[in-house]
N, C-alpha and C positions, 0 to 999 in steps of 0.2 A: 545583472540580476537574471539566472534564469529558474528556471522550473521545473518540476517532474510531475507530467499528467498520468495516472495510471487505476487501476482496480486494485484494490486492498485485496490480497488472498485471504481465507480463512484463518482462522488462530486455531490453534491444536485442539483446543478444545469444543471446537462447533463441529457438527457433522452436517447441518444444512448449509443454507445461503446466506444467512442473515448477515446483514452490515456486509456485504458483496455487491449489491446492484449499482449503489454509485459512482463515480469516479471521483478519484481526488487531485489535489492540485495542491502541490508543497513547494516551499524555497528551499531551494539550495543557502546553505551560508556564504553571508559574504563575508566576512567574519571570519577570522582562528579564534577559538574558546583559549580562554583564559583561565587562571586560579589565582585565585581571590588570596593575597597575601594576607592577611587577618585568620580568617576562617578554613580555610583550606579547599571553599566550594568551586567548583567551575564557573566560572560567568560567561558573560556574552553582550555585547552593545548592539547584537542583531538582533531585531524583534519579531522582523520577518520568517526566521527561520522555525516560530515559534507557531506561526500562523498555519495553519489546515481547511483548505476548502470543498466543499463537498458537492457535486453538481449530479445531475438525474441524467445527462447524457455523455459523452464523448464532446461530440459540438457544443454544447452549451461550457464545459469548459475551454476547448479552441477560441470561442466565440469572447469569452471574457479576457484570454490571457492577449489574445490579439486587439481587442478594444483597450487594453491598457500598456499597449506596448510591453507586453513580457514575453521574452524567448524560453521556450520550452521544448520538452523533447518526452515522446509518449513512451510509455510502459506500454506493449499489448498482452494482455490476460495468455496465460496459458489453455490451452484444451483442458477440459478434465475429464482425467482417465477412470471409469467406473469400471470396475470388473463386476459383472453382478454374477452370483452365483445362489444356488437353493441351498437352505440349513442343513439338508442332508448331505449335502458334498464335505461338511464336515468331519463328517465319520465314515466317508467312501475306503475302498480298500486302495483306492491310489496314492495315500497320502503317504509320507515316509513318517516313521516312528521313529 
């Protein structure tokens, strides 16, 4: 059983932080999904893989997966690239048309 410790990037649709500051903590499946010969649904007898843990630090998730004996492996967050620039550079005469 291992794990993936990481920071959820943003979703397309946010242009702040929000739901970014935690870390998360997910399983890996231990498990291959299945399909459900009756219904046609995917299944799964992992329940683990269903699980999502949310912590306020980095350590505070190291700290749990190692108190439970789970190997893990971190994600580290990318840099984020801001290019800031003023409204007028909008309609500068540098721009290609």
């Amino acid at each position: 059983m291992t794990a993936r410790i990481y920071k959820p990037a943003r979703t397309a649709m946010q242009s702040g932080k929000a739901q970014t500051r935690h870390w998360r903590l997910d399983f890996d499946p231990a498990e291959a999904r299945f399909i459900e010969p009756l219904m046609g649904w995917t299944g799964s007898t992992d329940t683990r893989s269903q699980l999502r843990l949310e912590f306020d630090s980095l350590e505070a998730a190291k700290t749990f997966a190692d108190k439970h004996g789970i190997a893990y492996e971190i994600e580290e967050p990318r840099p984020h690239r801001i290019r800031r620039q003023a409204y007028a550079d909008n309609f500068g005469y540098h721009r290609l048309k």
